[in-house]
Each structure stands twice: as structure tokens, then as C-alpha cells.
C-alpha positions in Angstrom: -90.6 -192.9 119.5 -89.9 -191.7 123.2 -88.4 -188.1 123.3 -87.9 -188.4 126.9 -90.0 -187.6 130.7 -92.8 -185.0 130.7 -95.7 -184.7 133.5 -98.7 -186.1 132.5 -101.6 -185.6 135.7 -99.1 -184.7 138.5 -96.6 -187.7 137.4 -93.5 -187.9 135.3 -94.1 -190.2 132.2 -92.8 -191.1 129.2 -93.7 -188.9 126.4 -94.3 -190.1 123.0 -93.9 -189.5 119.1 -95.8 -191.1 117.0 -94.7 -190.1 113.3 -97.7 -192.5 111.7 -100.2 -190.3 113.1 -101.3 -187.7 110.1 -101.0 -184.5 112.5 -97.4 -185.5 113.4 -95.8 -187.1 110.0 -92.4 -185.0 111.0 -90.6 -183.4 113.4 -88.2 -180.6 113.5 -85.8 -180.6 116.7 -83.5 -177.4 117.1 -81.3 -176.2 119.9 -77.7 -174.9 120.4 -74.4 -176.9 121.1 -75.2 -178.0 124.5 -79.2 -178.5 124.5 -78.9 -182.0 124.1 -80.4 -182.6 120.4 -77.7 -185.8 120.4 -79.3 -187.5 122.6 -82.7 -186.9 122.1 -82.5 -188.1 118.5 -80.5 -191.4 120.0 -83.7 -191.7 122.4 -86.1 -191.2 119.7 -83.9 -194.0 117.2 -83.2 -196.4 119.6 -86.9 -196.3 121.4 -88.5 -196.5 117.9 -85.9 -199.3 116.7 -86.7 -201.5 120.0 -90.4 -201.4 119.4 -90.3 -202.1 116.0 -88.7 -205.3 113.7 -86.3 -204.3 111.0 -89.4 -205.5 108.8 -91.6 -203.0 110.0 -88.9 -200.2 110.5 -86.0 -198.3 108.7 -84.0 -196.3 109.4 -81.5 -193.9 107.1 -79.1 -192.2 109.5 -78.0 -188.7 107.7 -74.4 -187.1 110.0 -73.0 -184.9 107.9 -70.9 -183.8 110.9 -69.3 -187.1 110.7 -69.6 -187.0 114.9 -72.6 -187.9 116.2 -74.5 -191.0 114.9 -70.8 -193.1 115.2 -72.7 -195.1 117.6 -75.4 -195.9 115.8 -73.2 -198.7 113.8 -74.3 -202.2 114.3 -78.4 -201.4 114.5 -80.5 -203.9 112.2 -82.7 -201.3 111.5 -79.9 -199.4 109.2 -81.1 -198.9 105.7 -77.8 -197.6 105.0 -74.6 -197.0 106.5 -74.3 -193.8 108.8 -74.3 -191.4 105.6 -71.6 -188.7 106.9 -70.1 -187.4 103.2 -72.4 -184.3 102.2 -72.5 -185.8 98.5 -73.9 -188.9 99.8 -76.4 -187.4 102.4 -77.6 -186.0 98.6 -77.5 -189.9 97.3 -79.6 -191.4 99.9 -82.2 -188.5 100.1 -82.2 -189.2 96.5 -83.1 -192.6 97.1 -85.5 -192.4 99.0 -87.3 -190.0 97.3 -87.4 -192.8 94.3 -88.9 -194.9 96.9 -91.3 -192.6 98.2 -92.5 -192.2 94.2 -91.9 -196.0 93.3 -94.5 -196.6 96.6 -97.0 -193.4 95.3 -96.9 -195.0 91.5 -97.8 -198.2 93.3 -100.5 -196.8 95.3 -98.9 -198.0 99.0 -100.8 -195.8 101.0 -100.4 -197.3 103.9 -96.8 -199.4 103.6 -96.4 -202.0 106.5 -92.6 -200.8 106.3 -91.8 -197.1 107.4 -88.9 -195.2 106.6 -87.5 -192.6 109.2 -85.0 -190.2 107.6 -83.0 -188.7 110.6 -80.5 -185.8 110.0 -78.3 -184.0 112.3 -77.8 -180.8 111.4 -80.3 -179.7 108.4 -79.3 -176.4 107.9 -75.4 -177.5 107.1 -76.5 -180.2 104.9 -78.6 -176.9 102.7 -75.7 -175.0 103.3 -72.9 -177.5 102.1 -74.9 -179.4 99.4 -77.7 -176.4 98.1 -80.6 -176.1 96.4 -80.3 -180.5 95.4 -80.9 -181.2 99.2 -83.9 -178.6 99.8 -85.6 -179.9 96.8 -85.2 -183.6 97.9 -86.5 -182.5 101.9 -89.1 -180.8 100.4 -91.1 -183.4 98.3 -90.5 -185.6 100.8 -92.0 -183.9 103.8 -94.6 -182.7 101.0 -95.6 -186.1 100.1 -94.0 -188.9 102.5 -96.7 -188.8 105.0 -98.9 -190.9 103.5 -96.7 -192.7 102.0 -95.0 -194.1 105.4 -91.5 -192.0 104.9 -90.9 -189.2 107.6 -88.3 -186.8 108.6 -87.1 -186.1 111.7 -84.4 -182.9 111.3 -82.0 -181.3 114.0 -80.4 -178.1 113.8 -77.7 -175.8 115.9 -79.3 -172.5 114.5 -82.7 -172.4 113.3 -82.7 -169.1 111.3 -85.5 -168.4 109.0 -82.9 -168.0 105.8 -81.9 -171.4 105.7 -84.9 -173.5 107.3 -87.7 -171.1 106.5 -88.5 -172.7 103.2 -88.6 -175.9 103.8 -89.7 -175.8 107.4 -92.8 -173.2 107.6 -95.8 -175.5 107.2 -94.4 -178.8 106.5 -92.8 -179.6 109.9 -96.3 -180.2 112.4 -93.6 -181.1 115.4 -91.4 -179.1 116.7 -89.2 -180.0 119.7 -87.0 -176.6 120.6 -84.7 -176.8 123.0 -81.8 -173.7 124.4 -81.6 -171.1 121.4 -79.9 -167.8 121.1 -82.5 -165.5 121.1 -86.3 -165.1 121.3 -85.5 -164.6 117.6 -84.4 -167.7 116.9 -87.0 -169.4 119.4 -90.0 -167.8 117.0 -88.6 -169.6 114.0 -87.6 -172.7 115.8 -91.4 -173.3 117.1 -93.4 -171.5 114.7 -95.0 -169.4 117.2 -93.6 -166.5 119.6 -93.5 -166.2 123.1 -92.0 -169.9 123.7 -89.5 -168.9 125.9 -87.5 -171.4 124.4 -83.9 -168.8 124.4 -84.2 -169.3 128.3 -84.1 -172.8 128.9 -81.2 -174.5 130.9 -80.2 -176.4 127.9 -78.7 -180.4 128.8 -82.5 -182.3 127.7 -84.9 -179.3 128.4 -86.9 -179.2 125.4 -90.2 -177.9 124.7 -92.7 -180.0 122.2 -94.6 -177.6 120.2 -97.7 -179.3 118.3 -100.8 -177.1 118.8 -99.9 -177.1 122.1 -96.8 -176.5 124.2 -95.5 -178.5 126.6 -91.6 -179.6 128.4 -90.3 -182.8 128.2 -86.5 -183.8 129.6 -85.1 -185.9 126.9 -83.3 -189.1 128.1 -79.1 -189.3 128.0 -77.2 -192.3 127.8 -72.8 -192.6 126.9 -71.7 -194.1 123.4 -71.2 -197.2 126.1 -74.8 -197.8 126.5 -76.2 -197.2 123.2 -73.8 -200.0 121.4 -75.4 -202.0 124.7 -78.8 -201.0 124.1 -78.0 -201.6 119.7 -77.1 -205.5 120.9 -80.3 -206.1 123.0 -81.8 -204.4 119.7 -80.5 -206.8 117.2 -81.3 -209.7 119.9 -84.5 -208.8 120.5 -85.1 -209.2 116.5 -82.7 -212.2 115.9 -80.3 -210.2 113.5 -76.8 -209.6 114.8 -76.6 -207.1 111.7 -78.0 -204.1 109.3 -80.6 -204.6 106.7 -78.9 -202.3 104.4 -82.0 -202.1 102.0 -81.0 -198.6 100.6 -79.0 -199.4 97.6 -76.7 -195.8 97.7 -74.0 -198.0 95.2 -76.6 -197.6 92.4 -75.9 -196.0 89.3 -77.9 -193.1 89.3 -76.8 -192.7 93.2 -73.1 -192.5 92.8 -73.5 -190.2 89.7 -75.6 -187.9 91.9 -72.4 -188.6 94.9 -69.9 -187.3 92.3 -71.1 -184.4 91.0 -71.7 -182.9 94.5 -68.4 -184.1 95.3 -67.3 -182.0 92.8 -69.1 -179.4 93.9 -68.0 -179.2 97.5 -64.1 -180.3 96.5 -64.1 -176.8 94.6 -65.5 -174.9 98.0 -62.6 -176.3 99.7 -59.8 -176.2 97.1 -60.6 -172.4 96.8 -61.1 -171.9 100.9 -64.0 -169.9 100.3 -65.5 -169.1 103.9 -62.5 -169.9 105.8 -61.9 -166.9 108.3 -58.4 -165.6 109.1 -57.5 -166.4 112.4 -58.9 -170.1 112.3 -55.5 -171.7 110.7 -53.3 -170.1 113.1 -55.8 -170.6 116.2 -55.7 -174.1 115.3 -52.3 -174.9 115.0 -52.2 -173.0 118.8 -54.5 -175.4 120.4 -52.1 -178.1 118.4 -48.8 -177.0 119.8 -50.5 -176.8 123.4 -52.2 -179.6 123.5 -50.0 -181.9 121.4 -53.2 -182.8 119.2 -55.3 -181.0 116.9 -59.0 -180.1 118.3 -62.0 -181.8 117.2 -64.4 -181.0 114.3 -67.0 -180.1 116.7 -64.5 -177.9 119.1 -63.7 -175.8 115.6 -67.1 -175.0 114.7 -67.9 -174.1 118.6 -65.3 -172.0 118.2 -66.4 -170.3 115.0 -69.9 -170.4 116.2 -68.8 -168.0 119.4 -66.3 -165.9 117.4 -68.5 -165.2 114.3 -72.5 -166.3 115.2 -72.3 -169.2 112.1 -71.8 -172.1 111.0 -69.1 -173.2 108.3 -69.5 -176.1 105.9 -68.1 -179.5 107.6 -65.6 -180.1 104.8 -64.2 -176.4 105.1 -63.6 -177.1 108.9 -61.5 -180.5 108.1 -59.7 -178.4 105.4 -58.6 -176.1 107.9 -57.4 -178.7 110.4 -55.6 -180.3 107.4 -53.9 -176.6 106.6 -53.1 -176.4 110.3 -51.5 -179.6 110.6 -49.7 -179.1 107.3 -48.2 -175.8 108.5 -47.2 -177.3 111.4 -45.0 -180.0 109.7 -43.3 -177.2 107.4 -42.9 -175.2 110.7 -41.3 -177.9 113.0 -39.3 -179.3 109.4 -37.9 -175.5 109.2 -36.8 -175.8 112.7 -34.7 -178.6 112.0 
């Protein structure tokens, strides 16, 4: 997988991953709003995906912010459809944790077919979906290295509460880009002194792995990657996803509903909903004659209050806001 340009001898050069080495079997890739951990997870998918055949590669595609990984539809290398629900993020790590133990019982040590489990935004996903999720992360980064299934991880804010866990000696890689504080930077590469709280953010990223060293991570628009995704499925002669990761199974959709359940009573009661963020909403509604995004509500909630809430609370409260609105302008007439 190509994270991007570092200087290698004097000379920029491309500046590799490669998760079937034992010393790098997964990667964890943190950095603010801003840093740029979009688009170096689409450099390190799309790179990986146009090196390797569907056959040889797949690819489960976990966005529980529902925002990112839109563009990703349409690559043959899918295992799944972008997973954007929380309670089916839980279903397909599920998954492939039966396939990671259906390949150990089976003694495929070295599978031709590896599986890459991406996730953007880790730390939500624990947050949102709980103690299921860590447990699933866990035995997977545990285990999944020999086994040809690896993790590669993003997070806004990599505090040692909720990634300490599962991330202190399981994660070999980590790629850090702009964090809050030096704080944050300790957790975020394992060691201190990084640096990492000062970097310009926009693809600065450093790549800790025994060693240290900076790499600018590559950009492209939503444009170019569905151009890039068509050269892809060109390349291999498939115009579309594989699919192989069966999340309509029994056991899978059982799994989907009771964590569905779970999160649908978080939101019912607004738990973790501040205050002001109803009314602030239905401001930025009234002004700019639409409602803000998902990912302009939690920046906003991010500055205001240094954390995260869970996705499903944020659409909640855009809901709410919109609602009120309608009774408002209704009341009016």
C-alpha cells in the first residue's frame, strides 16, 4: 500500500506499506479534522487494490461516519458494501472474525487471499457500539496476522481511554499526523517526543515503526478516485464488487439487531446531546437555508466541548433541529 512521498537518499519517493510483512501486520493512522487521514486511507486502498486482483485482495470498508468512504462504491475489491450503520460495522467485524477462525481451524497460514479491514474513525465505532467491537478488534489484531486479515484503523482523537486497550502493543504501525497536544501525540505513536501536535496538518504525517520518519500522503477529489475505481475494475476485467462477506447471514443480522437496539435507545433518550446544539443548528438552518453536515456538527462539538459524540446522536439532533423548525415556521402561519 503507498501512504504517499517521503525522501529516501536525498530524493522524494514513494513510501510503502506492506501489511504481509510480520513486523507491520497493522496500522494505526490518527490525526485531527484537517490532517488528511481521508485521503491517506483512499491512497493506501486504492494503491493496494490496483496492485492486487480481487482474488488475491479484499477489502471490508468500515465508515461509521457515513461520509467518507462514499467514493469507494464501485471497487471489485469490496467484500462488502461500504458498512456505514454502527450495528453493521459490529456484523461485518463479526464476520470476519468467523473467517479469521474458519482459516485458523483450517490451518491457512499463509492464505493467497488477504483481507484488509479499514475503519475510519475507531474510537466512535468503541464509543457507539462498546465493549462487542473492542472484543472483535482485539482478537483480530491478536490473531489475523498470520492468518492474512489486517487492520488498518483511523481516528480524530487518539486518547489512551478509548484506544489504549486495544491499541498498546497490537498496532506495530503508526502513521500520526496534526494532534492536539504532545498528549495526544504520545498515545498516538507510542513514544514521546514525536512532535507530531506541531505538524501543518493537510498530508504531513509521521510513520512511526521502530523508527520515525515523514511522509506527505497523496490527495485526489471524489472525481478522481471513482476514475482511478474504473481503471481498477478494468485493470482486473470486473466492472463490479466481489461481495464475498455474507453480512445478510443469520447469525450477522441477529448480531445487526441487537446493537440496533442498543444504539436506538441512546438516541430515543438523547443521552449526550449538549444544550445549545438543537438551537445552534436550526441557526445555521435558517441562515443558510439548509441544515449543516454531519461532519460540520461534530467539528463544531469537537471545538465547543474537546469530544466526540456518537454519529447517530448527531443525525438525531439534525432531525430535532429540522423538526423544530417545521413546528416553528407552521406556528408562524
Amino acid at each position: 500500500m503507498v501512504s504517499g512521498q517521503g525522501v529516501s537518499g536525498g530524493r522524494l519517493c514513494p513510501t510503502l506499506l506492506n501489511l504481509a510483512h510480520p513486523n507491520t501486520p497493522h496500522a494505526l493512522v490518527a490525526g485531527t479534522t484537517g490532517s488528511g487521514k481521508t485521503s491517506l486511507l483512499f491512497s493506501l486502498i486504492l494503491s493496494a487494490a490496483a496492485m492486487r486482483s480481487p482474488n488475491e485482495l479484499s477489502i471490508v470498508a468500515l465508515d461509521p461516519k457515513a461520509v467518507d468512504f462514499r467514493s469507494l462504491y464501485g471497487l471489485p475489491h469490496l467484500a462488502a458494501p461500504v458498512v456505514t450503520e454502527p450495528a453493521e460495522c459490529v456484523a461485518a467485524l463479526r464476520a470476519v472474525t468467523k473467517e479469521l477462525e474458519r482459516r485458523k481451524a483450517a490451518g491457512m497460514l499463509d492464505a493467497k487471499q488477504k483481507i484488509v479491514v479499514v475503519i475510519d474513525e475507531v474510537a466512535e465505532l468503541m464509543a457507539t457500539a462498546g465493549r462487542e467491537v473492542e472484543s472483535y478488534i482485539q482478537r483480530i489484531v491478536s490473531v489475523g496476522r498470520g492468518l492474512g486479515i489486517h487492520i488498518v484503523a483511523a481516528t480524530q482523537k487518539p486518547t489512551a481511554d478509548i484506544v489504549g486497550s486495544v491499541v498498546k502493543s497490537n498496532f506495530p504501525v503508526r502513521i500520526v499526523g496534526k494532534v492536539p497536544s504532545n498528549i495526544d501525540a504520545n498515545v498516538a505513536a507510542g513514544i514521546s517526543g514525536t512532535g507530531a501536535e506541531r505538524l501543518p496538518g493537510m498530508g504531513s504525517f509521521l510513520i512511526v515503526n521502530g523508527n520515525m520518519h515523514r511522509v506527505q500522503s497523496y490527495y485526489a477529489t471524489s472525481d478522481e478516485h471513482q476514475r482511478m475505481i474504473s481503471q481498477i475494475a478494468r485493470r482486473w476485467d470486473t466492472a463490479r464488487p466481489h461481495y464475498a462477506l455474507r453480512l445478510d447471514a443469520e447469525e450477522n443480522k441477529m448480531a445487526t439487531q441487537s446493537v440496533s437496539a442498543e444504539i436506538e435507545s441512546i438516541v430515543e433518550s438523547g443521552a449526550g446531546v449538549p444544550a445549545w446544539l438543537v438551537p445552534s443548528i436550526r441557526r445555521y438552518t435558517e441562515k443558510n437555508g439548509k441544515p449543516p453536515s454531519q461532519r460540520k456538527v461534530q467539528e463544531a462539538v469537537q471545538r465547543r466541548e474537546g469530544k466526540m459524540l456518537p454519529w447517530p446522536v448527531v443525525k438525531e439532533a439534525i432531525t430535532q433541529a429540522q423538526r423544530n423548525g417545521e413546528k416553528a415556521k407552521n406556528g408562524a402561519q
